[in-house]
C-alpha positions in Angstrom: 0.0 0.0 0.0 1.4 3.1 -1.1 1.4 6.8 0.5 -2.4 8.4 0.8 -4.4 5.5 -0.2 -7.6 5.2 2.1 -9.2 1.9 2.6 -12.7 1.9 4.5 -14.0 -0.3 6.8 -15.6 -3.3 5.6 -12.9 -3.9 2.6 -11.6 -7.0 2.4 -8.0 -7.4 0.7 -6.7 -10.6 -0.6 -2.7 -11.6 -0.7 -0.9 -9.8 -2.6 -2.7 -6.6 -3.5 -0.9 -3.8 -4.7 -2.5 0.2 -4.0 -0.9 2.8 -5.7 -0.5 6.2 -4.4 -3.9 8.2 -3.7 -6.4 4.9 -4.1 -9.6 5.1 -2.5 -11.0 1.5 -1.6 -14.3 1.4 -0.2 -15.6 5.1 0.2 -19.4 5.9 -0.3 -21.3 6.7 -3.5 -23.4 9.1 -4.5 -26.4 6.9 -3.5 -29.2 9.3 -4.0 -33.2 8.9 -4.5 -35.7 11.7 -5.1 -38.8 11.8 -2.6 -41.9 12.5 -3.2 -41.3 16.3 -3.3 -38.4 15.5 -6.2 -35.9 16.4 -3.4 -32.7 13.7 -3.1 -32.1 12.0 -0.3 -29.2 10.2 1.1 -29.5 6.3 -0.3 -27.9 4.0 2.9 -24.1 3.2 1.4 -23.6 -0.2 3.9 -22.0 -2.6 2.1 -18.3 -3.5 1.1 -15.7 -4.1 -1.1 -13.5 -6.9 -1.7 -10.3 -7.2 -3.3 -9.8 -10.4 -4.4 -5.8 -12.1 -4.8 -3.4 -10.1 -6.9 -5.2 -7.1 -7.7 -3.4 -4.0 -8.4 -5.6 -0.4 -8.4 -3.6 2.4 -9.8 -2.9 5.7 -8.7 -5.7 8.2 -7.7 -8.3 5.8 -8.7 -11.4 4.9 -6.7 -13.7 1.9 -5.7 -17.1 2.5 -4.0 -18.4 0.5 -1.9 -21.6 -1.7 -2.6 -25.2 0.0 -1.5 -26.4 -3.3 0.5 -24.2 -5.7 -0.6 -20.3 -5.6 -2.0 -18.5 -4.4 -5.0 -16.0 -7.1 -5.6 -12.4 -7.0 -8.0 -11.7 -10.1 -9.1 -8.3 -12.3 -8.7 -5.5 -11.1 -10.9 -7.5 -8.1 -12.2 -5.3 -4.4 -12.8 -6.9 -1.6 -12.6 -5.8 1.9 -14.3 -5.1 4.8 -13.2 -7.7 7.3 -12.7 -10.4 4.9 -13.0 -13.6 5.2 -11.0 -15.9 1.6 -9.9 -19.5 2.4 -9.4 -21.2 1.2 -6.2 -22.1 -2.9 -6.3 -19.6 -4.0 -9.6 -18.7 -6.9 -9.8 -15.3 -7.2 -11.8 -14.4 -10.5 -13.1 -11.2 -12.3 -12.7 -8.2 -11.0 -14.8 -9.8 -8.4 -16.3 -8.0 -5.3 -17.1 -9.6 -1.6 -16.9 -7.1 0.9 -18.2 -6.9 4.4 -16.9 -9.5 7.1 -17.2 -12.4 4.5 -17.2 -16.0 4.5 -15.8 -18.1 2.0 -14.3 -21.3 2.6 -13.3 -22.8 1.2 -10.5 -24.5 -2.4 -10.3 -22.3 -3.3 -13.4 -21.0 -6.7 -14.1 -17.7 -7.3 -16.1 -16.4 -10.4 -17.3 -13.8 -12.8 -17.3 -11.0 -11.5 -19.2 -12.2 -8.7 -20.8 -10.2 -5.8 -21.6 -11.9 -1.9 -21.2 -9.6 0.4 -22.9 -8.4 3.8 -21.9 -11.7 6.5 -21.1 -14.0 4.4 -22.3 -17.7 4.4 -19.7 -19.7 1.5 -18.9 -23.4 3.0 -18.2 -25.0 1.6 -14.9 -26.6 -2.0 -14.6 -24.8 -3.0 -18.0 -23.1 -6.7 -18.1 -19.8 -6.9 -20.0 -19.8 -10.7 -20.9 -16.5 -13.0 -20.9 -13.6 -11.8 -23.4 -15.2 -8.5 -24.3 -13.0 -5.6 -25.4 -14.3 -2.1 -25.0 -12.6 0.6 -27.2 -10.8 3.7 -26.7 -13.4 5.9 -25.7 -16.5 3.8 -26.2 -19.8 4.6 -24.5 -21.2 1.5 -24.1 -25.5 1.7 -23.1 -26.4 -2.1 -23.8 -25.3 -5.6 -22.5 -22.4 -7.2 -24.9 -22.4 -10.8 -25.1 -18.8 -13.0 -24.7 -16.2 -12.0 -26.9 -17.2 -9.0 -29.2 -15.5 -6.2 -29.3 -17.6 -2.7 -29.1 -16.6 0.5 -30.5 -18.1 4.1 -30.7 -20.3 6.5 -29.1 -22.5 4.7 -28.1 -20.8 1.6 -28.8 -21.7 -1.0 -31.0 -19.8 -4.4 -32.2 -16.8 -4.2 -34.4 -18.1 -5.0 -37.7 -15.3 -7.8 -39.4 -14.3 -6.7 -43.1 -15.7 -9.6 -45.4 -14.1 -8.6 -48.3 -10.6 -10.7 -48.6 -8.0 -9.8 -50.6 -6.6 -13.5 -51.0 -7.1 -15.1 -54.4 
């Protein structure tokens, strides 16, 4: 653990972690609801986060904790720096989110998928297994195993049929 990271009660942290400088592990989110007078109140923040084994979060980049339940990083996963994880994601195992990247709360990524620099993963979205998300991508809809999505808002990566072989 590096200088001026802050990890919050209720965090769990598996062997081998590594928290670069100015990490935030397990602060609350912005967990707001409008009442009946369209006024926001304060949405209870009292779940957790767990780091699972051999997780590295980068500098200045921050994990919220879950709203009732946890927000969990799964084992062997790096995380960028920069990068901000909603309240209740669950990230799978070896993923890897570059830096500058959003994920909105109550999202699910998947196994070995790769989320490229600044791209943003809307709320309640599931990344499936082996995605890749694109430099900048928006993405607003689920995407199934192993496509890669592109764009604003992002869409698959159409293959070139033409070949050039004879």
């Amino acid at each position: 653990i590096e200088h001026r990271v802050y990890v919050a009660s209720k965090t769990k942290i598996g062997r081998n972690v590594y928290l670069q400088t100015g990490s935030v592990i397990g602060c609350k989110g912005q967990g707001f609801e409008r009442n009946e007078k369209g006024s926001f109140e304060k949405f209870p923040q009292v779940g957790g986060v767990v780091l699972e084994d051999d997780v590295e979060v980068g500098a200045n980049s921050t994990i919220v904790r879950g709203a009732l339940l946890e927000t969990r990083i799964g084992k062997g996963s790096k995380i960028g720096h920069l990068t901000d994880i909603g309240h209740n994601v669950q990230v799978g195992k070896h993923v890897f989110i570059s830096a500058c990247v959003l994920v909105g709360g109550s999202s699910i990524v998947g196994d070995f998928s790769w989320l490229a620099p600044k791209c943003c993963i809307r709320n309640n979205i599931k990344i499936g297994r082996k995605v890749t998300v694109g430099l900048g991508a928006v993405v607003t809809h689920d995407v199934q195993d192993g496509l890669t999505v592109v764009g604003v808002p992002a869409r698959p990566l159409k293959k070139n049929n033409s070949s050039h072989e004879k």
